[in-house]
N, C-alpha and C positions, 0 to 999 in steps of 0.2 A: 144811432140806436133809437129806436120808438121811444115814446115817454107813454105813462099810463097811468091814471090817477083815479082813485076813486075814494068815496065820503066814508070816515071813521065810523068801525062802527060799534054797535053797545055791547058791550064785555061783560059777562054772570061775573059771580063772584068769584076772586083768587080761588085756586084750590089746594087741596093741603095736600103736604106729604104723603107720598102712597108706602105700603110697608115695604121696609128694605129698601126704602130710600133717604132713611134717615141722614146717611153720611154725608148729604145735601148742605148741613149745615153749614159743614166746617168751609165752603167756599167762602173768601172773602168777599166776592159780592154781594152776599147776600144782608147785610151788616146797612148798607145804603138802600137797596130795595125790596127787602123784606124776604124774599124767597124767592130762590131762583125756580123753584118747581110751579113758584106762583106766578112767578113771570112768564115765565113759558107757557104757560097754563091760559093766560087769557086767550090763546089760540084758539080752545075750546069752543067759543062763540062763532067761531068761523067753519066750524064743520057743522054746524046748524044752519050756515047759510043757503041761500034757497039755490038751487043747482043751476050752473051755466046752462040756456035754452038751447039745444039740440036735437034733430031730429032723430026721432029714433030711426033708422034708417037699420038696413038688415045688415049688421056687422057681423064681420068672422064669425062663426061659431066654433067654440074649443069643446074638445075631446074630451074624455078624463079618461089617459092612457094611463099603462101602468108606470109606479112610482119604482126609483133604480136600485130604493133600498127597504121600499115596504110594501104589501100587499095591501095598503091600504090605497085606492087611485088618488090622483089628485081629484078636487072638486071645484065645479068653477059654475058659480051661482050668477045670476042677470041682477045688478046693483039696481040700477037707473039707467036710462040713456042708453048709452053705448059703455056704462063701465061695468065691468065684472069685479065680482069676490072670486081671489084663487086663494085653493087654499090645498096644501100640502103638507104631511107629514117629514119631517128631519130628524135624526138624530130623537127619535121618538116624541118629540113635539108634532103637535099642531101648529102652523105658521099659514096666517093669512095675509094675503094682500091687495090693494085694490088695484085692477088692470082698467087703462082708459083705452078701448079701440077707436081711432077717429074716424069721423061721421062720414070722409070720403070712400067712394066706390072703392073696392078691397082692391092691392093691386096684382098683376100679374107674379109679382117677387117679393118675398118675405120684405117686411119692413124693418126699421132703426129702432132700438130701443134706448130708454131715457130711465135710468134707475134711479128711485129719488126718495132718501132717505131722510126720516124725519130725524126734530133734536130731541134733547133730553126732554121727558114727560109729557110728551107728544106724542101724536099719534099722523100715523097715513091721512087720515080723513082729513085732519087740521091741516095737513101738510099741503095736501092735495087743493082745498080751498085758500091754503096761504099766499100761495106758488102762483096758482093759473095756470099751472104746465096745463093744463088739457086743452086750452083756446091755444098755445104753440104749437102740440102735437095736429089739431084740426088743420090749421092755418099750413102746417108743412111736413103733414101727410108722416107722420110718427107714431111708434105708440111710446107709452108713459105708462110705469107701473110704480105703488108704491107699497113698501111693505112696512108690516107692522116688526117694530123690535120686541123681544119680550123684556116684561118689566117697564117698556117705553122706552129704552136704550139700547145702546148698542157696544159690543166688545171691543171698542177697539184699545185697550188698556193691554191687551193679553199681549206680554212679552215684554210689559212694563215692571214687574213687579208687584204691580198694585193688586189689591183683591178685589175681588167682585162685592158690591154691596149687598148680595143677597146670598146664602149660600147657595140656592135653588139655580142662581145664573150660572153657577158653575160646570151645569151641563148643558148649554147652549152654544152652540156650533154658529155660530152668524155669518162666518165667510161661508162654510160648507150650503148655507140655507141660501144663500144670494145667488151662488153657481149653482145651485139646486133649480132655483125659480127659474135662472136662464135658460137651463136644460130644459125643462119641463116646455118653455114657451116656444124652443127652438124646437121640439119635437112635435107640436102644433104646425110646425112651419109656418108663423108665426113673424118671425124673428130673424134680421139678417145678422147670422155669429160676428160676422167682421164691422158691423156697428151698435157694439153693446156700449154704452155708455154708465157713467153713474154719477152721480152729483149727492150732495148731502148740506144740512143745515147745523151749525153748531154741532154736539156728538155725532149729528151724521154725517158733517164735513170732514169729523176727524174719522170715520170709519171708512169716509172713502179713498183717503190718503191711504189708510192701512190697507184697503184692498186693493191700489193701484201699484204699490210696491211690493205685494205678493201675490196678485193674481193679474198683473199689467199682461198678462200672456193671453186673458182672456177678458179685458175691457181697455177697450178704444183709446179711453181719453177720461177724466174725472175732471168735476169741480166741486171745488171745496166754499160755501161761502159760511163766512164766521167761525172755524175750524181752523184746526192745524195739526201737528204732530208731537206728540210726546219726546220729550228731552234722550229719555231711554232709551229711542230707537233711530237714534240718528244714525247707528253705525249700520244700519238695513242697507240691504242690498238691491234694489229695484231688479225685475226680471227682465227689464228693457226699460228701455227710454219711452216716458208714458207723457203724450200731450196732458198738462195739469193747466186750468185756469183758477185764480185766488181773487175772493172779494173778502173785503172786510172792512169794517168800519173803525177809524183812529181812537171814536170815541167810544168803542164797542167797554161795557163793563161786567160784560157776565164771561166773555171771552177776549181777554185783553190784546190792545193789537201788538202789543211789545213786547207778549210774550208773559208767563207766571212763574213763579215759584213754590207757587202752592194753589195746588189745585184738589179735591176730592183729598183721597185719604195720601197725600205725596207725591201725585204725577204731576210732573213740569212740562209747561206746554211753550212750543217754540213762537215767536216775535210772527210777524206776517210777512217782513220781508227776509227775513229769516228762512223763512219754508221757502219762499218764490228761489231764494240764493240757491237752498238747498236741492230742491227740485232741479236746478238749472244748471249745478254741478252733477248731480248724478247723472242730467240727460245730454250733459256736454255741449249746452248750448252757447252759442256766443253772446257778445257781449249785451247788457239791458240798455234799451229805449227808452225814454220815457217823454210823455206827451200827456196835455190836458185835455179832458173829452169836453165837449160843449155845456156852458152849466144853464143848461135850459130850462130848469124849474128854480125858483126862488125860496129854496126847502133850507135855507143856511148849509149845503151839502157841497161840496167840489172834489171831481174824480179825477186821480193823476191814474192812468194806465201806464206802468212797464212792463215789457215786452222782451224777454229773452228770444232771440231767434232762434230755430232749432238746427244743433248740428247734423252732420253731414248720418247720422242712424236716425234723424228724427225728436220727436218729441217738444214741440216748443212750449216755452210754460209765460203765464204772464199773468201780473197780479193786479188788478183794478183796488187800489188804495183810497177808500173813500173818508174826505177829511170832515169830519164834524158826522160821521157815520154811526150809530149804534148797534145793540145788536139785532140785526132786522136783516130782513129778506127785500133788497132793493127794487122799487116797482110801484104795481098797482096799491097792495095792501097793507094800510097803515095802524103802527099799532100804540098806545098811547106811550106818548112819547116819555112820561114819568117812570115806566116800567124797565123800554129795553131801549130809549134812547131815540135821536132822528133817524127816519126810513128816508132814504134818499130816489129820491123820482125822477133824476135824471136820466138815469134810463131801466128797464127792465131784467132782474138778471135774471129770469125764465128764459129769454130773448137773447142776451148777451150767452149763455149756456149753450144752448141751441145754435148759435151761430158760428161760436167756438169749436163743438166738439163735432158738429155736420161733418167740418174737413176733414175728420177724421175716420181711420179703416185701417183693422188692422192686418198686416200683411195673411194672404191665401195661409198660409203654413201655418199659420198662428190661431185661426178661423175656425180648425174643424173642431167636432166633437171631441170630447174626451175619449180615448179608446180607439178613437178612429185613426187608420191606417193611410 
């Protein structure tokens, strides 16, 4: 896998609590560094950063057809470059997000899509600069969308027990808004159905678990890095066997790799290899592999890969176990290591993502629209 490095850079100031975030507190992490919304929060400086050079070159143009549940159209404004604001109405929300079209010539057949969810008190834009997904999508002709959560997070607690820390979140639809934006991009033609991917960072890692086990019928393949799954819903049911890749860091301390007890207001969150097991029971994969990836940077980081194979319906899952890992987005972008711990630059997981979920497609039957015959 590529390696990718680049120089730290300078971070505003932490930022506070936003309202109906309070219940922030009660994480134990926050006790050793100060605030988890502050931690997360230096990202902020990274959506300020200056944009990847791109040609503006004549990308897709999108439509704003009608919306499936509002007469309000969707809207889709020119960001920069080649990225667009989408932005659509759900569940009577406004819900925006950023679309990367890549800079190569459009091609004759809808392209793959990369869904890429931010974590907690983050946003798209941080994300989007955190990642580098858009120099992947250029480089192998993909697009990349990212969407903003409301409140800066995402549901995936629902059918946990737990409440929502705002009462306001309580009418937000997050699975409904994700296959919403799908629709909407695949009715651009856009979009090949049978490679929608989704990926997510801490909260968005664990939102992508929850949508792979309930909407696995209409996304590819998921990866989860720094995420996992809720103790509660172990007993879920997957609607197939869904290729899952897992990164995570040993020394991760905002998302522990061995798993919590106390998380937010009571939600328990599963071990890392714990999910890799779990995933690998439900997709009935044979037995784990496990092999050392080359430790090509001198970051104090080393990656053990296991590899369940996938059985005879599919779905392999494998979990990159990074040992002296934090919580961090492995790669180019490094972030101070007092905050969320070592980024490991052994390899890129923009890269390792992409590489994982490409093999992925999901069967013709499973592909079309909703509705459709």
């Amino acid at each position: 896998m590529p390696l990718f490095r680049a120089p730290p850079r300078k971070i505003p100031h932490l930022l506070a609590y936003p309202p109906g975030a309070e219940f922030l507190r009660e994480l134990p992490v926050l006790r050793p560094i100060g605030s988890l919304a502050a931690g997360l929060g230096l990202l902020a400086g990274l959506a300020a950063a200056p944009q990847l050079p791109a040609a503006d070159k004549a990308a897709p143009q999108l439509t704003s057809g009608p919306s499936s549940e509002s007469p309000k159209a969707p809207r889709v404004r020119k960001r920069n470059g080649t990225n667009r604001d989408v932005s659509l109405t759900h569940a009577g929300l406004e819900r925006v997000a950023i679309l990367h079209l890549p800079s190569a010539p459009e091609p004759a057949k809808p392209r793959p899509l990369v869904i890429v969810l931010h974590g907690l008190m983050t946003t798209a834009a941080m994300t989007q600069a955190m990642t580098r997904f858009d120099q992947v999508a250029d480089e192998h002709d993909f697009l990349v969308v990212y969407p903003d959560g409301v409140g800066k997070m995402w549901r995936f607690w629902e059918g946990t027990g737990r409440k929502p820390p705002n009462r306001d979140l309580e009418v937000v639809d997050d699975p409904g808004y994700l296959l919403h934006l799908v629709d909407t991009l695949a009715e651009e033609k856009l979009i090949d159905r049978r490679r929608v991917y989704m990926t997510g960072f801490s909260n968005g890692g664990f939102m992508a678990n929850r949508m792979a086990w309930e909407y696995g019928d209409r996304i590819a393949a998921i990866a989860s890095v720094a995420g996992s799954i809720p103790n509660q819903l172990l007993d879920a049911k997957p609607v197939r066997p869904v290729p899952t890749l897992l990164i995570h860091g040993t020394e991760d301390a905002i998302v522990d790799f061995g798993g919590s007890q106390k998380f937010g207001r009571g939600t328990q969150f599963v071990g890392a290899r714990d999910v890799a097991k779990w995933w690998a029971g439900k997709n009935h994969c044979g037995s784990p592999e496990a092999t050392l990836l080359p430790n090509t940077c001198d970051d104090g980081t080393l990656v053990r890969q296991v590899r369940y194979p996938a059985g005879a319906s599919g779905g392999e899952v494998c979990l990159l176990e990074i040992t002296g890992g934090g919580h961090t987005w492995p790669g180019k972008v490094i972030l101070p290591k007092a905050i969320v711990g070592t980024t490991c630059q052994d390899f890129s997981a923009s890269e390792a993502i992409w590489e994982f979920c490409s093999k992925q497609a999901l069967p013709e039957e499973k592909a079309k629209a909703p509705g459709a015959q």
